[in-house]
C-alpha positions in Angstrom: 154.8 -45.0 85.3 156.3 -46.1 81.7 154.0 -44.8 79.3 154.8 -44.5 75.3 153.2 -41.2 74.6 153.7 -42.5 70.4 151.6 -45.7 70.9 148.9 -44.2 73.1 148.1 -41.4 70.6 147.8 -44.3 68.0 145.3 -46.0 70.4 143.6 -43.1 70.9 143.2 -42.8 67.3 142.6 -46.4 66.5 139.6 -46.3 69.5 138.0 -43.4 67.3 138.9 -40.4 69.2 139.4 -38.5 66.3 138.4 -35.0 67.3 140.1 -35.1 71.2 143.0 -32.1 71.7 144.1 -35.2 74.1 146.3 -36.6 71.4 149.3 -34.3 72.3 152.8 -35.9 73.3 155.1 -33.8 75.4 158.6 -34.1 74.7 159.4 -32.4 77.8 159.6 -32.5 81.6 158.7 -29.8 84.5 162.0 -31.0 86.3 164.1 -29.7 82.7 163.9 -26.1 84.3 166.9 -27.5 86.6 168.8 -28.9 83.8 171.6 -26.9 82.0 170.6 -27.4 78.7 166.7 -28.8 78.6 165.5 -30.7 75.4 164.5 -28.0 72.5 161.6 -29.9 71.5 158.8 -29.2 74.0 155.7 -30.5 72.5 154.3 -32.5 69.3 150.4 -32.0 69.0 148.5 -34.1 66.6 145.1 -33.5 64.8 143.5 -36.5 62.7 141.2 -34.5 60.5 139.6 -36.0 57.1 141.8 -38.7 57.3 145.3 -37.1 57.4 147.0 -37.0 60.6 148.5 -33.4 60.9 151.2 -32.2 63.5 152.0 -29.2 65.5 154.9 -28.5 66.5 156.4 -26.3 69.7 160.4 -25.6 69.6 161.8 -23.6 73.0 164.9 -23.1 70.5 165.8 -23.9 67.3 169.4 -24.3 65.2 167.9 -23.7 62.1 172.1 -24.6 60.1 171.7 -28.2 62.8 168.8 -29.3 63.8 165.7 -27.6 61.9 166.2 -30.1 58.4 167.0 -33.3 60.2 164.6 -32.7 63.1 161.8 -32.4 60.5 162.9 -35.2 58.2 163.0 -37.3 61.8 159.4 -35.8 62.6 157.7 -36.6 59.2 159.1 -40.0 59.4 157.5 -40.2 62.7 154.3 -39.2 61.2 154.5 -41.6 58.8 155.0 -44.9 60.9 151.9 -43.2 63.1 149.6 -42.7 59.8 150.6 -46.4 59.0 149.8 -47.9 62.2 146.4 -45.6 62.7 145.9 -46.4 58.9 145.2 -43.0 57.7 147.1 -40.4 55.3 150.0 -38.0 55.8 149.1 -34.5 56.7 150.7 -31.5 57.3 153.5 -30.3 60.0 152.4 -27.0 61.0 155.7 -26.1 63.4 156.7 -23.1 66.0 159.6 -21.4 67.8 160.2 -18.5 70.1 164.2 -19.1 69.0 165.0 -20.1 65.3 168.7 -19.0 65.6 172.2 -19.5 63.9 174.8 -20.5 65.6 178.5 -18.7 64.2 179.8 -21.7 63.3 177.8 -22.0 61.0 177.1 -19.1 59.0 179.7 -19.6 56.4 177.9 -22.5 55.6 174.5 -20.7 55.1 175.8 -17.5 53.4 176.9 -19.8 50.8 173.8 -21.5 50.8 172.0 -18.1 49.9 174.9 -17.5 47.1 176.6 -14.8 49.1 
């Protein structure tokens, strides 16, 4: 089955179903456990509540140096084609991981960033 888990949480939204915890698009598969290096992004929840479409986010692992600025630039701009479409206002990202981490590569980088 193809399904667009984006554009049926925007139907679900346009139909009125404002208050369902239905509205949740899973990023990953049960069949990632056999894969090597499974996708970091597990889950975006959404919650249209007085208007604003909010998100919740659920990380497995996170570069925070990498992937936790452009990853949530990429999100919100998600959120904002889906509050366009559904025709309601921005909310908020509310967003979770068991593995915010560093990678050595890259701690020069943020060391300077902190003015160390």
């Amino acid at each position: 089955m193809n399904v667009n888990p984006v554009h049926e949480v925007i139907k679900m939204y346009k139909e009125g179903k404002y208050g369902t915890n239905q509205a949740i698009m899973e990023i990953g598969m049960p069949q990632d456990i056999l894969i090597e290096d499974p996708p970091c992004l597990r889950l975006i929840d959404t919650r249209l509540m007085e208007g604003r479409l909010h998100f919740f986010l659920y990380f497995r692992s996170w570069d925070l140096w990498a992937g936790f600025p452009s990853n949530l630039a990429a999100i919100q701009i998600l959120k904002e084609y889906m509050c366009h479409e559904i025709g309601v206002e921005d909310g908020t990202i509310t967003a979770m991981s068991k593995g915010l981490h560093l990678y050595e590569y890259s701690f020069e980088f943020a060391l300077k960033r902190l003015r160390r």
